[in-house]
Structure formats: structure tokens, C-alpha cells
N, C-alpha and C positions, 0 to 999 in steps of 0.2 A: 761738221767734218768728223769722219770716224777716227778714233785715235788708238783702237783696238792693236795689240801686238801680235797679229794673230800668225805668224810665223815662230812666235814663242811654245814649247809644249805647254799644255792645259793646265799641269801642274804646277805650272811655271807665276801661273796667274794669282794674287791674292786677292784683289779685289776686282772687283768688272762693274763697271755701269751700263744699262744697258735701256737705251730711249729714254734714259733720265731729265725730265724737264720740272720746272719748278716756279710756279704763279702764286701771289700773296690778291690778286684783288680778279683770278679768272679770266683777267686780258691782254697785261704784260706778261711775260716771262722774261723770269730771273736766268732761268739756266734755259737752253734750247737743246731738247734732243742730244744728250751727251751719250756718247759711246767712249769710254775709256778704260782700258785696263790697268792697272797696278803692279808691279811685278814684285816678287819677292825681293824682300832686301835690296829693292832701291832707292836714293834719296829722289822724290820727282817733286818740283817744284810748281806749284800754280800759279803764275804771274799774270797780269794785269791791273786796270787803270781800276779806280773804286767804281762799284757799281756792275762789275764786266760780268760777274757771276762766280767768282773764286770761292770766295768766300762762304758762299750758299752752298759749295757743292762740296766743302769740307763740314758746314755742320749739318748737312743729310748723311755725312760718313760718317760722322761723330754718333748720329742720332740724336743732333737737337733741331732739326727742321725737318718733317717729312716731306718726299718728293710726291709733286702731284701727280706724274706719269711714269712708267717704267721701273725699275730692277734694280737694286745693289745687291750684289751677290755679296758674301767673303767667306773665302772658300769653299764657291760654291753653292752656298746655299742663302738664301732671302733674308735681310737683315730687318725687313722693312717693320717687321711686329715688332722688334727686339729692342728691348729701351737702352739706353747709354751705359746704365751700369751693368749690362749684359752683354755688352762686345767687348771687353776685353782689348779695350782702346786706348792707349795714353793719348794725353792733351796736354799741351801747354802752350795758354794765351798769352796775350802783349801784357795784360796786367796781372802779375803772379798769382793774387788768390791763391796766398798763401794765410793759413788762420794766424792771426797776430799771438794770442795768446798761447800759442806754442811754440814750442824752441823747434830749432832746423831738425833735429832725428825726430820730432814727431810729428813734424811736416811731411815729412818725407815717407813714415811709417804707416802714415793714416791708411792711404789703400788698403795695406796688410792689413791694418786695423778691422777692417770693413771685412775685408776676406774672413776673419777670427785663422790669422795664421799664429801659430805658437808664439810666444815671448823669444824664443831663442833662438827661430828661425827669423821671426822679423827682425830681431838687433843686427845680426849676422847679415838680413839683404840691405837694411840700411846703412852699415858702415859700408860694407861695398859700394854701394849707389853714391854714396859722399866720399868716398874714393876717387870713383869715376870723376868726380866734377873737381875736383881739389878742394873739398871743404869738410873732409874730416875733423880738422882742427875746431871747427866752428860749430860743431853739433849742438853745444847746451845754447845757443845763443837763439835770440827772437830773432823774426824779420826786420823788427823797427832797428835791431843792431848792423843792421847787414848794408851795404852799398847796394847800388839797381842791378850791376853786374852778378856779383854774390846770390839773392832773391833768386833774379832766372835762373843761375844755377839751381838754386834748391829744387825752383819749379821742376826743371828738366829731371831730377834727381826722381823726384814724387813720381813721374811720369813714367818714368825705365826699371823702379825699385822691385816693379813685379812681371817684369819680363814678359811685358806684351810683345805680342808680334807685329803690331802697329801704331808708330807712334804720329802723333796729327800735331803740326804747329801752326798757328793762326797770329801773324805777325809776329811772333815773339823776342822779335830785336828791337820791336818800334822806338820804345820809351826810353832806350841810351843814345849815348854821345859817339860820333862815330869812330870813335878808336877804339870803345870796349865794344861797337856792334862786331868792328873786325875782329878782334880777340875772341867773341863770341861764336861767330862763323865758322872759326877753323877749328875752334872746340866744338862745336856741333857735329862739324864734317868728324872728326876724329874718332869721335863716341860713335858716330853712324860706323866709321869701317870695322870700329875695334870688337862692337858688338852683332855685325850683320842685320840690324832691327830695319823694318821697312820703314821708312820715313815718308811722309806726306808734310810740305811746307808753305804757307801760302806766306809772298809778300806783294807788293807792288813796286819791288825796289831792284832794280834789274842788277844793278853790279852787284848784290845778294846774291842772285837767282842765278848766273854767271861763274859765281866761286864757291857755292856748295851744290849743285845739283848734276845728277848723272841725267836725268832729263827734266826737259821745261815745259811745261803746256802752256803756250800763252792763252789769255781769254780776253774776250773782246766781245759786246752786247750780248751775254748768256753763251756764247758758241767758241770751241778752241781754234781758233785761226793756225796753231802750227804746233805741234808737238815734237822734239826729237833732242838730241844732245846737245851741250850748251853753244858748241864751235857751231854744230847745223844750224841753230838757229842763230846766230851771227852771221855767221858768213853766205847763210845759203836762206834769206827770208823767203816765206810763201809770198806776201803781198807785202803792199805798199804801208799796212797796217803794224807789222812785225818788225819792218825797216826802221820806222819812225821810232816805236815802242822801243824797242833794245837797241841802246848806243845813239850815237849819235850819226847823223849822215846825210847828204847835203842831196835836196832835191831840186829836181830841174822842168818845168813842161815842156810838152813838145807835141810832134808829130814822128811818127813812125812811116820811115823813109823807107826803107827794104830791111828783107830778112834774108841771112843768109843759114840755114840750120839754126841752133841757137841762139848767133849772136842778132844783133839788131843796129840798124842804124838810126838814129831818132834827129828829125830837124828843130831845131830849137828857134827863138825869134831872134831876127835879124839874118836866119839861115845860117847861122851855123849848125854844124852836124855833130854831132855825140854818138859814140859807139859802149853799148855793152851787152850782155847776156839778158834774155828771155826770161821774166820771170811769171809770168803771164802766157794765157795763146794772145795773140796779136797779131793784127794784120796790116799792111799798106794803107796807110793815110787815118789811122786810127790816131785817137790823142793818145797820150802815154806819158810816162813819168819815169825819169831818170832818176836813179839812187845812188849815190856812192857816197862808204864811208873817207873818214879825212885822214883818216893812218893810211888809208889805199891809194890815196892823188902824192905822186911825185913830182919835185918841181926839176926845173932847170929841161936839158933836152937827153933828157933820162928816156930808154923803148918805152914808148904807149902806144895804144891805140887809138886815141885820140888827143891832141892838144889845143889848151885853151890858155888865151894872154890875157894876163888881169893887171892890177895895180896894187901893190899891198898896201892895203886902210888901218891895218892895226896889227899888232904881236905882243900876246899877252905870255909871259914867261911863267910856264907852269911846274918848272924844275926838270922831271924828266925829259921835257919836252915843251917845243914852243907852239902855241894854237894860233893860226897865221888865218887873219879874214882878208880875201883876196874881191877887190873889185873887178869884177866882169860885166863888158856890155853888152849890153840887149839881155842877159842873162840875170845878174844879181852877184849878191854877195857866195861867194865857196870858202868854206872851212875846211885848212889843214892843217894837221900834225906835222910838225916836221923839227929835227935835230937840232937842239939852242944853239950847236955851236956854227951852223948855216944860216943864220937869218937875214934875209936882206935886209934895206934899210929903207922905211919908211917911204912911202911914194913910187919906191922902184917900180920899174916893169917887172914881169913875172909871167914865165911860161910854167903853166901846171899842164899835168896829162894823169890818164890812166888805164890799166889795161881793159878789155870788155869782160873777160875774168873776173875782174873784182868789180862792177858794175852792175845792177840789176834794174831793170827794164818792166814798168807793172803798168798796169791799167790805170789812166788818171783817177777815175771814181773808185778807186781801191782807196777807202780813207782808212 
């Protein structure tokens, strides 16, 4: 899938791939024919499952893998001879790699270091850099002093102290607890607006990829299945592959009853019928797969488009909200979200419905 912006001006573009593929043994490929562009100063995130080709296609940005076919421009011009410490890239991986035997301002200094930038010009970008992250206070200190929180600070600090234009992260929340990954996220997003730096992010971790990213490339066997803003890709999947991947969302099989424009009607077993939107071409008597997420099924006899009677099997109280697993026959089990202070009780009947709107209709062999 081409993922090109190309209703964006040309200067608009930082980085371009272009027919980028990437083989280790000349018969699988890692990455498939990627075409994707980069845009200035935006955070885009590369989501998928391990294995999908994320990963590979940040360290040919990086310049620690070459690609076997095709093109990385930046700014234009071919990076493909250019070794790592010649693009002008910040990094920061899941494991700090930070040097032990140096305290946080020479952690962070080292790049300049390398540069041979003044003594007076470096102390000046590094207490800024440890501004940015809140760790001024901690400069004379080692890493072995520092919490895992503190650490990727420093890292992120090293990475920005010399005002690249691009900065690459390669999991870099993996290794915490998830209260400081979220404290970490929105200090990441922050430092992204506050400095305008183009950001490239790779996780597998989608409610990540949902709450920092201006866009998502999902990947999936070497190839991007969906590229576009984080709501697009929620609310509005390419296939059946993207539904699953981001969020959670209850499928159905079936046959595809008629189309009327967009929407679709789909026969499920036992004959009952399901209504929602075309995500897919599809036609009359084809199999098919229903999708809908469980914040989108309304109970009681709330307007849908279609309704379905189940049994409630179980209500797990998740604070904001209750996750209600509803037996249906001929169908299976449906997961809903729905308001703790509604909850039936236990064995009840239950009419669920929802509109064809929030429903997506994909080809069965769309895995």
C-alpha cells in the first residue's frame, strides 16, 4: 500500500521511502515495497505485531540496516551511503545505553562531545536538554543513581541536546511500569510540540500509538495496511487486520445479504441478519465479517440498525465503565462497554443493537 502524502508540498516532505524492501536470507522479506513519506514535524508512529517489519524500517532510517531495494531520501537526497553518525539522527532505544561511568551532563554531552563543540557552548545545550526533561537537579549523578523513569529521560535528553531534525524511538517505554510509561508519553508528546522536532516512533503497544501520534502506520507481514490519524484509524479500519490490531471489537461471520450504497447487510448463522458499513468491495452471497467495537453496541431499545437478544454471562466492573459479555445464539459471545450505573443482572435477557455507522463489513480472509 502506498502511504505517500502526496497532496502535501514537496517541501513539506522530510523523509520519502521509496520501493523500500528488505530481505536477510534473499527469500523472505522483512519490509514489502514500502512507499512512505515523513512530514516535517510530525510525531508518526509505526505500529505492529513483532515481526510485522517496524522495526527494520526504522533502523534503515537510522542507518543500521541497509535496505535491499529501493530509496530513502532525506531531504531529498539518498541517505543509502551515509553511515549513522552522518545523518544527523537522534535515537533513543528501549535500553538507555547510557555509559555507566558518567554522570547525567556527560551523558547527555557526549554527542557535542563528538561534534568537538566548545566547552561553553556544550554546558549551555546540556543544561537546557535537562531542563527540558526535568532533571537539572540530577546532572552530577550516574545512571546506576537514577530510577528507569529518570535514565530514559537522560536518554531522550542525549538525543535532542543537538537539535536534530529527526528524532527515531525504537520502543522506548518498553522497560517501565505502566504508570511511569503514561507519564512518560505525555512528556514525550510535550517535548515533541514544544520543540517542533519530527519524531518517528516505533511500538507494538496500541493505546501508546492512540495517545501520542499525529499519524499511525500500521504494519502487518513487511507491508503498511493503514496509514492516517489516530481517530482514522479507529473508527474508520482498512481491513479486517487493523479492526482486530487497534482496540478491541467483536467479530461476527457471515454472508452478505445485499448492498444498498455503502451500507451492507450480512446473514449470520441461524439467519439472523446484521447491518453495517462496507469496508471492503463486496458482493451478494460473498462470506464476510462483521466488526463492531463494544463502546459502539447500545443496549436496551435504544435507534439501531440492527438488534440482537442475548443473555448477560458475565460483568466485570472496570471503574469507569462496566465490560458486559452477552450470550447470543447461533452467534457467540458480544462484548460491551456500557455505564456501571446500568448494569443488568446476571442471566438477564438483553437486547444489544447498533448503528451500520459504527460497524465495518470486511472480507472473511482479511486476517
Amino acid at each position: 500500500m502506498a502511504a505517500s502524502m502526496s497532496d502535501r508540498p514537496a517541501d513539506d516532505t522530510l523523509v520519502r521511502f521509496v520501493g523500500v524492501q528488505k530481505t536477510y536470507d534473499g527469500v523472505n522479506r522483512v519490509v514489502e515495497h514500502l512507499d512512505l513519506d515523513i512530514v516535517r514535524g510530525e510525531f508518526l508512529t509505526l505500529l505492529g505485531p513483532s515481526g510485522s517489519g517496524k522495526t527494520t524500517t526504522l533502523m534503515m532510517l537510522a542507518g543500521f540496516e541497509a535496505p535491499t531495494a529501493g530509496e530513502i531520501l532525506l531531504e531529498g537526497r539518498s541517505i543509502r551511503k551515509l553511515p549513522p553518525h552522518r545523518r544527523e539522527i537522534g535515537m533513543v532505544f528501549q535500553q538507555y545505553a547510557l555509559f555507566p561511568h558518567m554522570t547525567v551532563a556527560e551523558n547527555v554531552g557526549f554527542p557535542l562531545s563528538v561534534r568537538r563543540l566548545p566547552k561553553a557552548e556544550t554546558d549551555e545545550r546540556v543544561a537546557r536538554a535537562l531542563a527540558m526533561v526535568q532533571l537539572g537537579a540530577l546532572a552530577d549523578r550516574r545512571p546506576a543513581q537514577l530510577s528507569g523513569g529518570q535514565q530514559q529521560r537522560v536518554a531522550v535528553a542525549r538525543a535532542l541536546v543537538y537539535e536534530p531534525k529527526l528524532v527515531l524511538m525504537d520502543e522506548p517505554l518498553g522497560a517501565l511500569d505502566k504508570q511511569l510509561r503514561g507519564e512518560l508519553q505525555l512528556e514525550i508528546r510535550r517535548l515533541h510540540r514544544q520543540l517542533g522536532v519530527t519524531m518517528v516512533y516505533v511500538t507494538h503497544d496500541q493505546g501508546e500509538a492512540l495517545t501520542m501520534s499525529d499519524r499511525i502506520a500500521v504494519f502487518h507481514q513487511g507491508r503498511i495496511q493503514q496509514i492516517g490519524a489516530p481517530e482514522a484509524i479507529y473508527e474508520r479500519p482498512a481491513n479486517a487486520f487493523v479492526a482486530r490490531f487497534i482496540g478491541e471489537n467483536n467479530r461476527v461471520a457471515g454472508t452478505v445479504e445485499r448492498i444498498d450504497g455503502s451500507r451492507c447487510a450480512v446473514r449470520v448463522n441461524g439467519g439472523m441478519m446484521l447491518a453495517g458499513t462496507l469496508g471492503a468491495a463486496l458482493a451478494p452471497g460473498e462470506p464476510a465479517l462483521v466488526s463492531v467495537r463494544p463502546e459502539q453496541i447500545v443496549l436496551g431499545d435504544a435507534p439501531a440498525d440492527c438488534a440482537v437478544d442475548g443473555t448477560l454471562a458475565e460483568a466485570i466492573y472496570l471503574g469507569d465503565h462496566v465490560r458486559l459479555r452477552i450470550a447470543v445464539r447461533d452467534v457467540g459471545d458480544i462484548v460491551v462497554k456500557s455505564d456501571a450505573a446500568h448494569t443488568p443482572a446476571l442471566g438477564a435477557a438483553v437486547r444489544l443493537g447498533w448503528r451500520a455507522a459504527d460497524c465495518r463489513v470486511f472480507r472473511l480472509d482479511q486476517k
